[in-house]
C-alpha positions in Angstrom: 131.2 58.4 78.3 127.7 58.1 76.2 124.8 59.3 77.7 121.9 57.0 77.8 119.3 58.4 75.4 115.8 57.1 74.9 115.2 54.9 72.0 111.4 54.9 71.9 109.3 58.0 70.4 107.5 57.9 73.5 110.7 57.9 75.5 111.9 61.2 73.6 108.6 62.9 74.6 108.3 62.4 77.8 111.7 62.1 79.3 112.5 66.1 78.9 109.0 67.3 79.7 109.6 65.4 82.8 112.8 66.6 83.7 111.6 70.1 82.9 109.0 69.5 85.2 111.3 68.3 87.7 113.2 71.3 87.4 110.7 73.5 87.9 109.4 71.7 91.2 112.7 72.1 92.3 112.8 75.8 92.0 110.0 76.4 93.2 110.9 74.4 96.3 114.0 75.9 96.9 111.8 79.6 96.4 109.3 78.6 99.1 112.1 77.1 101.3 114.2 80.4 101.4 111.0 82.3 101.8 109.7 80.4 105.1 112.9 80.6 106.3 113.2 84.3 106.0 110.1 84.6 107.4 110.7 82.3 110.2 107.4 81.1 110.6 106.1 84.4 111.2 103.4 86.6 109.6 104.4 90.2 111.1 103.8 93.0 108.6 107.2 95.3 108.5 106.6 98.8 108.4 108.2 98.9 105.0 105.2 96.6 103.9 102.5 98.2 105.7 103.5 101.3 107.7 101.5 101.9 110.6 101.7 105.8 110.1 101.6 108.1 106.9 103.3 111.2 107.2 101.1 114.3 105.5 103.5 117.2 106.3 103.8 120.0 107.8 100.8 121.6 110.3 101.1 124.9 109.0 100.9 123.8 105.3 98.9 121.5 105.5 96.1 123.4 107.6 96.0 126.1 104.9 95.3 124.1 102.2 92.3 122.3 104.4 91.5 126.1 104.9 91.4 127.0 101.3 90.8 123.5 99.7 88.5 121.8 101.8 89.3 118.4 104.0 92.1 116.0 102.2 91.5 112.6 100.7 93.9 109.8 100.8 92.9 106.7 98.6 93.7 103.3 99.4 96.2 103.9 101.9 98.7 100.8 101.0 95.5 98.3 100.9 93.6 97.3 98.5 90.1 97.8 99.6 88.4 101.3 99.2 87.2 101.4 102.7 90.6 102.5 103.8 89.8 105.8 102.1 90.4 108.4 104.7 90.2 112.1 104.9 91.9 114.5 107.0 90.2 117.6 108.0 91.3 120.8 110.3 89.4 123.4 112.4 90.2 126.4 114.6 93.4 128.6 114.8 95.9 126.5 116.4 97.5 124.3 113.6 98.7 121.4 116.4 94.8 121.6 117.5 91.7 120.4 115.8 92.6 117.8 113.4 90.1 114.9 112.7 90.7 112.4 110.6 87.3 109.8 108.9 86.8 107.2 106.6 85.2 108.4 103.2 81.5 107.2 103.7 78.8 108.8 105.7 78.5 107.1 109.1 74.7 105.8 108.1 75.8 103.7 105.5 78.7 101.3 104.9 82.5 101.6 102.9 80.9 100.3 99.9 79.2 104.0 100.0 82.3 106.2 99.0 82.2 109.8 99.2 83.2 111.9 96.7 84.4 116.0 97.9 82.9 119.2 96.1 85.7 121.0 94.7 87.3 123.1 97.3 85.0 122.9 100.0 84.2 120.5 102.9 81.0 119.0 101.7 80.7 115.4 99.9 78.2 113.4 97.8 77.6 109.9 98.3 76.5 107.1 96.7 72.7 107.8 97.1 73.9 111.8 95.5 72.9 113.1 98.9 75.1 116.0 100.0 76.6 115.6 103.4 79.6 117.6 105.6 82.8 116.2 107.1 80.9 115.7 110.5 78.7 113.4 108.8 81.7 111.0 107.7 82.3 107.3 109.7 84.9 108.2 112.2 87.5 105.5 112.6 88.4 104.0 115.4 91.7 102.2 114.0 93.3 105.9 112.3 94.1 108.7 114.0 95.6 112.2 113.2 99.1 112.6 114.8 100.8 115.9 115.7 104.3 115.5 115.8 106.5 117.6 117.3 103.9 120.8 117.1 105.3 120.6 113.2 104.2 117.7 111.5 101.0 115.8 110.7 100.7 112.3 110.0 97.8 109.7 109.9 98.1 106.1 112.2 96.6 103.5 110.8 96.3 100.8 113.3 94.3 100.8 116.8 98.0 100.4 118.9 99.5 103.6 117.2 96.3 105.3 117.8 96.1 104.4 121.4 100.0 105.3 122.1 99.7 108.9 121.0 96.3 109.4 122.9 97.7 107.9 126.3 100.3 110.8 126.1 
């Protein structure tokens, strides 16, 4: 059985560009048909996308090095926007007591004015070069430092996390 081929120079052009085209509509229809099926519809972040905690580690560790080192930064938790810079700071005795947790800009000004920390201490400089302390930082009110188990520490990132460990 002979295929029917094109006997035109036109036809030879544009026959396989269009069935390559086809072809590619066709993946990408059968892509985007398997993916709204999977998703069902829905547009639920999974906690394997976007976790809605970040463990840090242990109290005790982690309260010495705030103790020697100064607050902790964590960049761009998992977003892409610099506002969700956050750091973690610790004060007093008790390790499963007196963790604070900020965004890194100084509560008069707004995420576009990152903070960056003086080497091993709890001060900052921001955008403007002004020196300012931890207590001067934007506190969140969607992240929250969690004490687990009196042993470890993590951060929450969303308001419903946040308000779960503090109706304990």
């Amino acid at each position: 059985m002979n295929l029917v081929r094109p006997t035109t120079p036109l036809g030879r052009a544009v026959v396989p560009v269009a069935g390559g085209i086809l072809l590619i509509a066709a993946i990408f229809g059968a892509t985007w048909g398997v993916a709204a099926w999977i998703s069902r519809g829905g547009a639920e972040s999974t906690e394997r996308l976007a976790p809605s905690t970040v463990s840090i580690g242990s109290v005790v560790n982690v309260a010495e090095e705030i103790d020697e080192d100064g607050p902790l930064l964590f960049p761009d938790l998992h977003t892409t926007v610099g506002d969700r810079t956050l750091v973690l700071d610790h004060t007093g005795t008790d390790v499963t007591e007196g963790w604070r947790v900020y965004w890194a800009f100084p509560a008069d000004r707004d995420s576009s004015c990152l903070v960056e920390q003086l080497k091993g201490t709890d001060r900052f400089t921001d955008c403007d070069g002004r020196e300012i302390g931890v207590d001067e930082l934007e506190v969140p009110t969607t992240a929250c430092p969690i004490v687990e188990s009196r042993e470890t520490i993590s951060v929450g990132l969303r308001l419903e996390v946040c308000q779960q460990y503090t109706t304990r």
